[in-house]
C-alpha positions as CSV (number, residue, x, y, z in Angstrom):
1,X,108.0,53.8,-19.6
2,X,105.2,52.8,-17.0
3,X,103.6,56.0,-16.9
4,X,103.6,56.1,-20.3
5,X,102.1,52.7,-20.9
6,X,99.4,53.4,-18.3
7,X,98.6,56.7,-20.0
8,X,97.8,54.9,-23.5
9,X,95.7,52.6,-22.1
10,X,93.6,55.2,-20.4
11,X,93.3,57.1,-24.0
12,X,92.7,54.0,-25.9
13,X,89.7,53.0,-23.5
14,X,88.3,57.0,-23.5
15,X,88.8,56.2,-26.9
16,X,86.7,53.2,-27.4
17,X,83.9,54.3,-24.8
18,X,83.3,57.6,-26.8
19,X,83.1,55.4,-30.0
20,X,80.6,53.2,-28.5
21,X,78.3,56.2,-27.6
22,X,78.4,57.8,-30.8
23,X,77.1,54.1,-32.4
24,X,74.9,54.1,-30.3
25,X,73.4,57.3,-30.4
26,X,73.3,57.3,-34.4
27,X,71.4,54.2,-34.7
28,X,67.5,54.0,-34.8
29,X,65.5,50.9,-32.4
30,X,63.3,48.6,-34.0
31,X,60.9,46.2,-32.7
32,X,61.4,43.3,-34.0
33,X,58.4,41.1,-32.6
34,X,54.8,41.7,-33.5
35,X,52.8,42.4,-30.1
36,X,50.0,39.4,-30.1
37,X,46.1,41.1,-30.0
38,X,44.1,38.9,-27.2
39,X,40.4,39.0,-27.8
40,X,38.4,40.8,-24.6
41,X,36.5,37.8,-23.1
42,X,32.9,39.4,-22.1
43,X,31.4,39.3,-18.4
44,X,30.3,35.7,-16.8
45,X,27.3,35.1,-15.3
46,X,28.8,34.7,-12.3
47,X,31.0,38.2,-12.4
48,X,29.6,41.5,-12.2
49,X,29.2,43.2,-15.6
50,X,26.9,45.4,-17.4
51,X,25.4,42.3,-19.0
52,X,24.9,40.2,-16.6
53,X,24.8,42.4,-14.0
54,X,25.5,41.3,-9.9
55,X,23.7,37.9,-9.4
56,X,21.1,37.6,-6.5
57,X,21.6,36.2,-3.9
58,X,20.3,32.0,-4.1
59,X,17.1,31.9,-1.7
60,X,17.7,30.0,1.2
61,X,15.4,26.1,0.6
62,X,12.2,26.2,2.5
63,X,10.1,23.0,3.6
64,X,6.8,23.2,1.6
65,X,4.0,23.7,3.9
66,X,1.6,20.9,4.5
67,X,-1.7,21.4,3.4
68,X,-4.2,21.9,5.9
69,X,-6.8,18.8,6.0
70,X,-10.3,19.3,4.2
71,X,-13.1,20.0,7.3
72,X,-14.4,17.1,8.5
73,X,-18.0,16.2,7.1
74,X,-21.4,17.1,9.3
75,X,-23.0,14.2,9.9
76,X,-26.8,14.6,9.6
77,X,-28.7,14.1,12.3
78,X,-32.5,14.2,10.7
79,X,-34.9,16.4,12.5
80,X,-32.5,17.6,15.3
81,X,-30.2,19.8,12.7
82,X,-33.1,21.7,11.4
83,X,-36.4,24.1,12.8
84,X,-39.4,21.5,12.8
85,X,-42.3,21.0,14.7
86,X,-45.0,17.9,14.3
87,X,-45.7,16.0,12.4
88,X,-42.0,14.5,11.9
89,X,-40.8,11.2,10.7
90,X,-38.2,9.7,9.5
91,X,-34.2,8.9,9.8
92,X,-30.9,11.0,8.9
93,X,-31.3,9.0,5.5
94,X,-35.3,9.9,4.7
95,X,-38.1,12.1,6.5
96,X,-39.7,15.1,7.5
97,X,-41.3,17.7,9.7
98,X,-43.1,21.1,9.4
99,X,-41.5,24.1,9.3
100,X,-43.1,26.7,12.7
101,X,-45.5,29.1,12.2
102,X,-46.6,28.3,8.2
103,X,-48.1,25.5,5.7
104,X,-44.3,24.6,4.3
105,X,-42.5,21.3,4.8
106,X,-39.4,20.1,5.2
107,X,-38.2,16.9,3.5
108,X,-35.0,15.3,3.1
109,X,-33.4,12.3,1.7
110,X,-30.1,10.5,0.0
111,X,-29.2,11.8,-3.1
112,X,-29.7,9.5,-6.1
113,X,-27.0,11.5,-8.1
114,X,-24.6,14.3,-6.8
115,X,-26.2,16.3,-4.2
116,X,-26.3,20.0,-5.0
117,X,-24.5,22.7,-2.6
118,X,-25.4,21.2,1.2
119,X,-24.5,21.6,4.8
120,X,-24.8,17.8,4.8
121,X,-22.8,16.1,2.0
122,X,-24.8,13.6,0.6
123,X,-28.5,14.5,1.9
124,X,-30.7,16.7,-0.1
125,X,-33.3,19.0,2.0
126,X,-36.4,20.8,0.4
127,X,-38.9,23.2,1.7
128,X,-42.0,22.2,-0.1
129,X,-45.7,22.7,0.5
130,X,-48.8,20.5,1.2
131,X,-49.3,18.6,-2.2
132,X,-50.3,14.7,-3.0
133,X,-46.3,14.2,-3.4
134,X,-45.7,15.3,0.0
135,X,-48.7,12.8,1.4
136,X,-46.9,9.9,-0.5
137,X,-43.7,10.5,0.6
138,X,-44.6,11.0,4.2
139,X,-46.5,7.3,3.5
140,X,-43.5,5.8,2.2
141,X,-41.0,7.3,5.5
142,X,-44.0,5.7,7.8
143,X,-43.4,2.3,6.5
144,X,-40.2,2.5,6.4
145,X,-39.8,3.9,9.9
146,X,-41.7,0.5,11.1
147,X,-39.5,-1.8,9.5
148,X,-36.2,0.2,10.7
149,X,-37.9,-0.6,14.4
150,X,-38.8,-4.1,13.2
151,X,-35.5,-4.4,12.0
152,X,-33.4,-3.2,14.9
153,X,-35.6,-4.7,17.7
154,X,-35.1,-8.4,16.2
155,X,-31.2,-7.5,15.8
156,X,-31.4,-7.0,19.7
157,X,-33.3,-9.9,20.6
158,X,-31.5,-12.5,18.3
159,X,-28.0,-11.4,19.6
160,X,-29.6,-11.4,23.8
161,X,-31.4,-15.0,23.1
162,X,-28.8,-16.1,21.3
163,X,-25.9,-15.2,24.1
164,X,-28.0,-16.4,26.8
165,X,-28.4,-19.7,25.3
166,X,-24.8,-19.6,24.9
167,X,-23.9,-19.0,28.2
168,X,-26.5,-21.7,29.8
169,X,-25.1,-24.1,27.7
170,X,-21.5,-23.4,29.0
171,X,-23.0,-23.8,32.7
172,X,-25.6,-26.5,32.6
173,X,-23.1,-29.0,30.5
174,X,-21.5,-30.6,33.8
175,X,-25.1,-31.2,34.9
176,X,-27.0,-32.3,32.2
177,X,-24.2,-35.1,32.0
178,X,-25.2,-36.0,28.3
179,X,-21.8,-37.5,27.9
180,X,-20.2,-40.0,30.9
181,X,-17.0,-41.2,30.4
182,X,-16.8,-42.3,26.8
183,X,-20.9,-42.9,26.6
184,X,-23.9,-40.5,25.2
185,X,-26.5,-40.5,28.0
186,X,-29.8,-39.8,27.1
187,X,-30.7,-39.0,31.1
188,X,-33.8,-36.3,32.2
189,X,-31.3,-34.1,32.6
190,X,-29.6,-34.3,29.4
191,X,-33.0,-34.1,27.6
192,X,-34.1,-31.2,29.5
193,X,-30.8,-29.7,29.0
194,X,-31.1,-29.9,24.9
195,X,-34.8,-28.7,25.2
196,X,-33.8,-26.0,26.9
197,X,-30.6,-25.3,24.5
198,X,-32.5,-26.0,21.2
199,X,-35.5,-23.7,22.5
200,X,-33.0,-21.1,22.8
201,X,-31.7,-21.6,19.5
202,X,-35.4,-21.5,18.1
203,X,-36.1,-18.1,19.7
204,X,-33.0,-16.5,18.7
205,X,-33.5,-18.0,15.1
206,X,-36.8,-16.5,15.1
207,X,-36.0,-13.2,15.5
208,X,-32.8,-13.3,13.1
209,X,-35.8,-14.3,10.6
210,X,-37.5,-11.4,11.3
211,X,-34.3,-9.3,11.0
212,X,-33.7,-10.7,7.3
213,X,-37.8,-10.1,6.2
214,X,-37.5,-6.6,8.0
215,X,-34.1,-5.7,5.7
216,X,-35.3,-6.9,2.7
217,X,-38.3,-4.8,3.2
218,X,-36.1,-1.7,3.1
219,X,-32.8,-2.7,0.9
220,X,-34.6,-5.0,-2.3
221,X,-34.8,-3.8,-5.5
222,X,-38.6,-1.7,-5.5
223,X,-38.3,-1.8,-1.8
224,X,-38.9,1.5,0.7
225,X,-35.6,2.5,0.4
226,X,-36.1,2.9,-3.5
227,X,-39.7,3.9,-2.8
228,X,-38.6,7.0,-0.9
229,X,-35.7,7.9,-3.1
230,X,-38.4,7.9,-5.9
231,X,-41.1,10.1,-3.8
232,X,-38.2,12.4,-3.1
233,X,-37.9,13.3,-6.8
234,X,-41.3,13.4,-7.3
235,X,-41.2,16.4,-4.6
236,X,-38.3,17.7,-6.5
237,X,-40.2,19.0,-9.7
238,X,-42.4,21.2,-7.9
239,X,-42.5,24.1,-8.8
């Protein structure tokens, strides 16, 4: 009865299996989800593409370089910077001097408005010849070269009379004894002491006088400063 048992059961499963594949095998497979489309997202600027291509490479940051400085003006130094011979007079601001082996001139001076292309910003130098202009401008630097010396010897006198007088004041104090204890003498040697002082102070003053009439000369309105400046064009329209 065992075997027999056992045997069905082997038959019924055989049984069931080869049901199961037939079923299986007659029957057709169907999706039964819809597959989702995603959209195809184009090339970043950052990604290689053929767009965008590769991206170069960020240049490395470079310190700007510093400008060189402009060239240092030429000062003008008057006759010295050009070719002249005698006559010459004049300054680095106004004069002149003849030019070797001809009847031209040179001539030089501030410019009243903005100079044209120079060696020597601010100074304007012709070549002119022999003329009535030329004879008053050469006038004009004469004068004006004696009142430049005028000027600058009674600059140096005023400031040596006036330290000297200065420093015997400093020294002859003690002996002059104008002042004892809390008293104003009015001894010979206090007197002789402020004669000597105030003479001092009358010399120096003297010359500072003659500084001021010798400036004004030279820097007032009409004076040879503005005289020269006023030749110097008149030497600028010839032709």
């Amino acid at each position: 009865m065992r075997t027999i048992g056992s045997q069905l059961k082997k038959a019924l499963n055989a049984a069931m299996i080869a049901l199961l594949a037939v079923s299986l095998a007659g029957c057709d497979f169907q999706e039964s989800i819809t597959p989702v489309s995603w959209p195809t997202v184009p090339p970043q600027p950052f990604q290689s593409g053929t767009i965008y291509g590769t991206p170069a490479p960020s240049p490395i940051p470079l310190a700007p370089s510093p400008s060189p400085p402009p060239p240092t003006p030429i000062p003008f130094q008057g006759a010295d910077d050009l070719d002249c011979e005698g006559p010459i007079g004049g300054d680095d601001h106004f004069g002149y001097c003849a030019i070797p082996d001809g009847d031209l001139y040179y001539v030089w001076g501030e410019c009243a408005v903005p100079c044209p292309d120079s060696e020597f910003p601010g100074i304007e130098i012709m070549v002119v010849a022999d003329s009535s202009e030329y004879r008053d401008f050469t006038e004009v630097v004469r004068q004006r070269d004696t009142q430049l010396e005028k000027r600058g010897a009674s600059s140096a006198w005023a400031a040596g009379l006036a330290g000297l007088d200065l420093l015997g004041a400093a020294l002859g104090w003690e002996t002059a004894k104008c002042i004892v204890g809390a008293e104003v003498t009015l001894g010979t040697s206090c007197i002789g002491f402020l004669v000597l002082v105030g003479g001092g102070l009358m010399a120096a003053g003297k010359e500072v006088a003659e500084y001021l009439a010798a400036d004004r000369e030279l820097t007032r309105q009409g004076g040879l400063n503005e005289q020269a400046t006023d030749k110097l064009a008149d030497l600028r329209g010839q032709p």
